[in-house]
N, C-alpha and C positions, 0 to 999 in steps of 0.2 A: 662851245664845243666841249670845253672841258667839263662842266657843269652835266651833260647828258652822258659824257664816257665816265662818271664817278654817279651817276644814278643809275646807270645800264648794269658796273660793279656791283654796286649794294643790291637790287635785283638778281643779281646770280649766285651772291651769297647766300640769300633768302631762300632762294629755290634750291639749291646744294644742301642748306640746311635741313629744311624742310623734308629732301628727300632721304638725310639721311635718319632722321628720327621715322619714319616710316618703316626706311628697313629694320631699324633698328625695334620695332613693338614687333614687326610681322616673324625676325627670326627669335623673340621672347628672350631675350637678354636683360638681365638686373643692370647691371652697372659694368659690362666690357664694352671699351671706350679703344677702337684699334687705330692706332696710326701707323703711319707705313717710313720705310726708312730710305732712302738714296741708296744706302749702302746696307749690303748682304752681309751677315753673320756667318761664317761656315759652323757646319757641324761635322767634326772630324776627331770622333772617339778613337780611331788608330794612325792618328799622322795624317791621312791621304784626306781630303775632305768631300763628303757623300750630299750634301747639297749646302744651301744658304738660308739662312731666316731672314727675312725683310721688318718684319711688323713688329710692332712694341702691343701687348695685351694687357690694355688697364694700366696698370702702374709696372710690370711684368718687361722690361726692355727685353729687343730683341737677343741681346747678346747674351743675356740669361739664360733664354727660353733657347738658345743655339747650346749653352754647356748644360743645362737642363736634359735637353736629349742627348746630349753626348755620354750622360752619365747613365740615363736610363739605358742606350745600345750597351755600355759597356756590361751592365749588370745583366745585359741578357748573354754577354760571352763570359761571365763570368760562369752562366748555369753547368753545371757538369753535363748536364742533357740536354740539348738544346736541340728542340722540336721546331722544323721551320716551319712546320704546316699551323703550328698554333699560332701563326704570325699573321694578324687578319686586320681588312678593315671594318668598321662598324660605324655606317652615316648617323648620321642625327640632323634635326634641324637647322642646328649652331651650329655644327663641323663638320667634320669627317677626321675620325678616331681611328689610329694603328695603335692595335691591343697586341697583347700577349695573353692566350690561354685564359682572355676573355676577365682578368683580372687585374694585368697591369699595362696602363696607359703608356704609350712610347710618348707620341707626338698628337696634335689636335693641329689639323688645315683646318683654315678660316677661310671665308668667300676673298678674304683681304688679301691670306695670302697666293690664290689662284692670281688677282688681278695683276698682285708684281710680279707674276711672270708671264702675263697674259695665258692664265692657261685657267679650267676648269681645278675647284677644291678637289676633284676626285683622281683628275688626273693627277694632282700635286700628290695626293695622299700615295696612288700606286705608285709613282716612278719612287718615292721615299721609303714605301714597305721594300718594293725589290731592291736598291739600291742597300736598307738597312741588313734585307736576309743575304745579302750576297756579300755582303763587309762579312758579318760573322759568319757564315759559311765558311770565307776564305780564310779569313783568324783560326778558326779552328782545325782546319785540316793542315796549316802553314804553321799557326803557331799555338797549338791545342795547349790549357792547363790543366788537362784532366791526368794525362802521363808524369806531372810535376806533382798533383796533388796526392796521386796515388803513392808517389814515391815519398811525400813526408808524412801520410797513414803512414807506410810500411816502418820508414826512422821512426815516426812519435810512438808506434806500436813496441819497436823494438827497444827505445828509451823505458818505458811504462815496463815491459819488459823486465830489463834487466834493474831496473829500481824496486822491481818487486823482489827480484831475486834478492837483490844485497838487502832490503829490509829482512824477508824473513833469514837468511844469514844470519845480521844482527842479533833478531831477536831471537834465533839458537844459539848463539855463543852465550847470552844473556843466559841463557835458561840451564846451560850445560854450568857456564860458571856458580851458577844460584846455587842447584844441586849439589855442585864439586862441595862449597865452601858451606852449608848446610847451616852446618853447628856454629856457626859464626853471627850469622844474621836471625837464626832461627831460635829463640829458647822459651819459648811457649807463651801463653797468654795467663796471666793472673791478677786479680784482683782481691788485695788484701792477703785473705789465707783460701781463696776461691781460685780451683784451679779452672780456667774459661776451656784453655786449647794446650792441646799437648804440643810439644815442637813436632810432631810429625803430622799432625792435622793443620799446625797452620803452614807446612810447607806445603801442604795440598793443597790448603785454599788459593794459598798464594797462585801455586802453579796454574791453576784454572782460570784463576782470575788474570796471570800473564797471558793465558793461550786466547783469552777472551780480548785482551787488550789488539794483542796480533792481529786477529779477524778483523778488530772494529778499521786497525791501522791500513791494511791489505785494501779490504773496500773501501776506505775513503780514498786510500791511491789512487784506485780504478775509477770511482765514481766522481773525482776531480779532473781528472784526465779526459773522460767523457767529454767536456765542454771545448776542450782544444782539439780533442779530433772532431766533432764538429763543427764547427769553426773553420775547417779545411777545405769544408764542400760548401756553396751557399745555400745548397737546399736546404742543409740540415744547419743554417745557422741558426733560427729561429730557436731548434731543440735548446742552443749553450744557455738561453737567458732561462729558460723553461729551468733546465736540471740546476742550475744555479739558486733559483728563487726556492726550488724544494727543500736546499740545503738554507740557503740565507733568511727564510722569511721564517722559518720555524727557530732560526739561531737568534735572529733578531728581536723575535716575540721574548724568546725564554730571555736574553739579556735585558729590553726594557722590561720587562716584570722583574727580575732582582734589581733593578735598578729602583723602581719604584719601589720594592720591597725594603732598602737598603733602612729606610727612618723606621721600618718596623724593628728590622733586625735588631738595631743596636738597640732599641725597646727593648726588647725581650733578653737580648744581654745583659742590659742594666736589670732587669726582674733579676735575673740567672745568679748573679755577681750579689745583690744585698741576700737572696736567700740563701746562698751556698754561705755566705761567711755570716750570718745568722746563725745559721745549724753549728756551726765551727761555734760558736761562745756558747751556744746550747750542751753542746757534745761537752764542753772542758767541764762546763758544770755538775753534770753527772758522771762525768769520767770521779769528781771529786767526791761525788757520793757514793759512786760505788765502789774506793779506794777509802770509804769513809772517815777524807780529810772534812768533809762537810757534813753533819748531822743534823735531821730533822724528825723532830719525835714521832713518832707513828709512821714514818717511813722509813723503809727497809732497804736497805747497801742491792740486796739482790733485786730490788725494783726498779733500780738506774739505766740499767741496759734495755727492758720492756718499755717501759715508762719514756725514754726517749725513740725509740724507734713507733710507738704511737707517735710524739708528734712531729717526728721526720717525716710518716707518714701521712700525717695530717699539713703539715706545709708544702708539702707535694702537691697534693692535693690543690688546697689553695694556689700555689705558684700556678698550676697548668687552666684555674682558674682564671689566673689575671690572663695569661700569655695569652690563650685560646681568639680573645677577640683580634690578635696582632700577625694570627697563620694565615696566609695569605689562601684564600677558600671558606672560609670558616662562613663566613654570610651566607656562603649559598646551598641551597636548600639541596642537593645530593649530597654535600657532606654531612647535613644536618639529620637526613636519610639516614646516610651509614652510622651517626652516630645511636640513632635511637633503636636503629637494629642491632647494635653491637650491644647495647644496656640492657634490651630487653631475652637477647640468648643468654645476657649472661646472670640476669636477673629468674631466668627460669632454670638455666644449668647449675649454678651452684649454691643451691638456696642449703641441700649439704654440707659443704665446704663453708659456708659462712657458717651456719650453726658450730660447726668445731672448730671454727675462727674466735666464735665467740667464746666457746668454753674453754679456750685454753691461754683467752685472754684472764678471763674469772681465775682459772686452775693458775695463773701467774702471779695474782693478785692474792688468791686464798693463801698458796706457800702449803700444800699439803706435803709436798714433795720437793726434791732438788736431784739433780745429774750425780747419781756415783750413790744415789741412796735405796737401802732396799727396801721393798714396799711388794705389798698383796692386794692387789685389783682384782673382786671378782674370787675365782679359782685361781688365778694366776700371782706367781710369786716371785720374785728374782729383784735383780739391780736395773735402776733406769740408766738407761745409756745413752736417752737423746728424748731431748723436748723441742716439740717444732709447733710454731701455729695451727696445725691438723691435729698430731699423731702424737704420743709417746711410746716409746719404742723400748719396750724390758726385757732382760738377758738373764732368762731362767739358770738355777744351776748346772743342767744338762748344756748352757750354752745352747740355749733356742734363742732367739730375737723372737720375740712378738709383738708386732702394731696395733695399739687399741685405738680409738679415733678418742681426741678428746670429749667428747658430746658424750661416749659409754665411760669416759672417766667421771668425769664428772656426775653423772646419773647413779655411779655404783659407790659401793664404799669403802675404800683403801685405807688402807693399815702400813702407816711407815715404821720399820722396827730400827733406822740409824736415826732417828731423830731424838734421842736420848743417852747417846753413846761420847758424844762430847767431853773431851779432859777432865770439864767439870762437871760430870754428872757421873753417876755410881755406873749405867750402860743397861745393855735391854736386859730383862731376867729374862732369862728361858726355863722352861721346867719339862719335867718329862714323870710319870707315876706306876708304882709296884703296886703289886696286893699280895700282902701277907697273912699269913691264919692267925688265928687268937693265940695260939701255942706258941708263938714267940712273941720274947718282950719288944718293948715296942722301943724300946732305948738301945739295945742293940742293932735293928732296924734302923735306927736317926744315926748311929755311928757310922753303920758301915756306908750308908749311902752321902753320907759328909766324907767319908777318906775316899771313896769315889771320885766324888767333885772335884775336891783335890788333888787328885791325881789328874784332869781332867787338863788339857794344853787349851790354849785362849779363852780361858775366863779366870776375872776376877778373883784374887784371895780377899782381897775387902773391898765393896763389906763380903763377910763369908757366907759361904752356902748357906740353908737352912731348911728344914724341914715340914711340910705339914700335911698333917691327916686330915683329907679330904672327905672321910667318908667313914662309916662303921657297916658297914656291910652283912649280909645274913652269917658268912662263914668265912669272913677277912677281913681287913683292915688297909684303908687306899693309904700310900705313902706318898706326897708329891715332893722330890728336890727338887729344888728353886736355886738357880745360880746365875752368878752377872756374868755379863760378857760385851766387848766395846769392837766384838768382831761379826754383826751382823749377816753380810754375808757368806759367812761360814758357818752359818747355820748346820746344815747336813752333816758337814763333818765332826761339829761339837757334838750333837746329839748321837751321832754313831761312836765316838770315843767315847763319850759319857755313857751309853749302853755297857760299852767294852766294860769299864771300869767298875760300873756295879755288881757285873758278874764277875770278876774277878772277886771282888769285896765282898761279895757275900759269900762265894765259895769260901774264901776262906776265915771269913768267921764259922762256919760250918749252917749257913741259910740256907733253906732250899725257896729258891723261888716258885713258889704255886700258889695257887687259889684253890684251897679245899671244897668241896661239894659235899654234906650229909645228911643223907636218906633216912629216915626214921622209921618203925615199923612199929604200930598199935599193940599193947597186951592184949590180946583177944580181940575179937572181931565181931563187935557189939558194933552196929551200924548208925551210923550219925541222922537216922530219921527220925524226926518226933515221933512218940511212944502213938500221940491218936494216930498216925499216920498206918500203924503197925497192925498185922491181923491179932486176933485176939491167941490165939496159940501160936504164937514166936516165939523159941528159945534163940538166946545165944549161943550160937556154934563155938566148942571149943577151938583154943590154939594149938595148933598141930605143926608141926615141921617134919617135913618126907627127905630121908636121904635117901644118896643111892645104897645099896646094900652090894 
């Protein structure tokens, strides 16, 4: 007997098995495996409890799947609008689904869970949507959080509020006290003997650059604060990660790239650091040549200053050379873009500018000239008052400045007259010339224009004036004085008192300065044609003079 009731067993197992792998391909299930429980789970998102879970899903226990939905109702009273009519079921094969607005899943009845309570999945599913819409119906009109939420926008508004006030506060006492104390933090920009920024241009910049600070401060308040007032509603919590990631994922780019830049950087420090104190032992060296504690033959004290700023500029050069591969961009082909557009405007722009880059390198190197000396370019005549890599810039007697480009310097040919005026050198001669008749002697003429010269303010008594005759003339004789002088550009005014002085000197030896003119007139007026040329009866016309009567 016992042997047929433990075969009758295994036979109903088979067939219970059996049946339920049937249901289990006909409802297309992968792997939910539902067992059922004695005991009910409640589901009770506000205290009171809205039904019971029976079934365990898969690995999924029941007691799960019971705070699982408690936590989904709760999120749908948390919505600031909460639409019941979006509150639906949607069957399927496997279940029957109570959605939300067709997006979000509440609960899924199984056929499993109809059976524990002997009822139909569909009825379980209805009595569980009404059951869930009438919870949060009744939550929200008993105990709504929209009248709570509203009320910590209105504080978090009113916080943002007044934080903005006291920042920009702040940053007007900041700006009143800047202003007040001016002359304290303010006294310009220079470099070397290079004036950059006047103290009032850099308290402008300053000041814009504070008011720009302000702006950036004011918006980031506001646009940090964004993330917590949303955050207050749950529709718009979604937004806080959003406006967060705008800020953080562009902060976080730009920090890992100096971070990965960090082994460049110090790279290009260490270039920075050997060639700057490079240039420093370069610099002392011609500092010593051009103080000409250091001599080298055939080079020039006044080539020290030239001569090094070619190759400061030449290890510029080179340095930006090395650094270039270490800028973080440099590999890629738009900066490689901008860079070849930048060579070749500037390779077409100042093809000018180099030419008189170059000649005023040559004109530095020739020495035709020097600052403070006076020279004749051309028509033009004055003191140089400024030599630049372009331009040299001359200061006519009348005080004109004029700018020649070096390229027309160099092409023309200038005349330095302080270039022989040196302690040890006799200094320029200047001269200036009379024309005197045969009828005075000519040693009286060399006297008076020697007491002249002498009398004459900035020139030389030795060596002394001297005299010479340039010319013999039809009906004069040229006198040129010749006299030194080590005062160049006072040219105009030596030659106009040396004027002064020869009239005076010759008035009073009793010289008249003139150039005689005389007209000749023929004894008779026999005409200068050859005789064959003449008719054969030609006399000569006597000489006659007609006066008036």
């Amino acid at each position: 007997m016992k042997i047929k009731l433990l075969k009758l067993f295994a036979f109903f197992l088979f067939l219970l098995s059996s049946s339920t792998e049937a249901q289990t391909s006909k409802e297309k299930t992968d792997s939910v495996v539902v067992q059922t429980n004695t005991k009910g789970y409640p589901v009770s998102p506000f205290k009171d409890t809205l039904f019971y879970v029976y079934n365990n899903v898969g690995s999924f226990p029941a007691k799960e799947r019971a705070e699982y939905i408690s936590n989904k109702i709760k999120r749908l009273y948390n919505e600031s609008f909460f639409e019941k009519d979006s509150l639906k079921i949607i069957p399927s094969e496997v279940s029957t689904d109570i959605v939300y607005k067709s997006d979000l899943v509440i609960m899924s009845v199984l056929e499993s869970d109809g059976k524990s309570e002997d009822q139909t999945r569909s009825f379980i599913a209805d009595r569980n949507l009404k059951m869930i819409r009438k919870a949060i119906i009744y939550q929200n009109e008993n105990y709504s959080q929209l009248p709570k939420r509203f009320g910590y926008t209105v504080l978090l508004v009113l916080i943002i509020g007044l934080i903005l006030f006291l920042a920009g506060k702040i940053f007007n006492l900041v700006k009143k006290y800047i202003i007040k104390n001016n002359a304290r933090y303010f006294k310009g920009l220079n470099y070397n003997t290079v004036k950059i920024l006047s103290p009032e241009k850099q308290l402008f910049l300053f000041l814009r650059f504070f008011g720009f600070v302000k702006i950036v401060t004011l918006v980031l308040i506001v646009y940090l604060s964004l993330p917590i007032l949303f955050s207050i509603f749950p529709a718009t919590k979604e937004y806080t990660t959003t406006l967060l990631k705008w800020i953080l994922t562009p902060a976080k780019s730009a920090f890992m790239g100096f971070v990965g830049f960090l082994p460049s950087l110090f790279t290009i420090i260490v270039i920075i650091i050997i060639f700057k104190y490079s240039l420093k032992v370069i610099k002392f060296f011609f500092d010593e040549i051009k103080s000409e504690n250091i001599k080298i033959d055939g080079f020039y004290s006044d080539w020290a200053l030239p001569t090094f700023n070619i190759i400061r500029l030449l290890m510029y050069a080179f340095m930006l050379v090395i650094i270039f591969p270490y800028l973080p961009g440099s590999d890629s082909s738009i900066f490689k873009g901008v860079s070849v557009f930048v060579g070749v405007l500037f390779s077409l722009g100042s093809s000018n500018a180099i030419a008189n880059m170059v000649a005023g390198l040559v004109i530095t190197y020739m020495r035709p000239f020097k600052i403070g000396d006076y020279i004749k370019i051309g028509d033009v005549s004055g003191e140089v008052v400024e030599k630049t890599a372009l331009v040299t810039r001359i200061r006519t007697p009348k005080f004109e400045d004029i700018t020649i480009p070096n390229a027309t310097v160099l092409s023309s040919t200038s005349t330095n007259f302080s270039a022989n005026t040196k302690q040890s050198t006799n200094g320029l001669l200047i001269h200036t010339t009379v024309t005197i008749g045969y009828d005075v002697p000519w040693a009286s003429v060399h006297a008076a224009l020697i007491e002249a010269a002498l009398n004459t303010e900035m020139i030389e008594k030795e060596p002394s004036p001297f005299v010479l005759q340039t010319s013999l003339e039809d009906f004069y004789v040229a006198y040129q004085i010749n006299v030194y002088t080590k005062e160049p550009t006072k040219q105009p005014r030596i030659y106009s008192s040396l004027h002064q002085n020869i009239q005076d000197s010759f008035n009073a030896a009793g010289i008249e300065i003139m150039s005689p003119h005389y007209s000749a007139l023929r004894d008779g007026n026999t005409t200068t044609i050859p005789p064959d040329y003449l008719p054969n009866d030609y006399e000569t016309p006597a000489f006659n003079l007609k006066g008036k009567s």
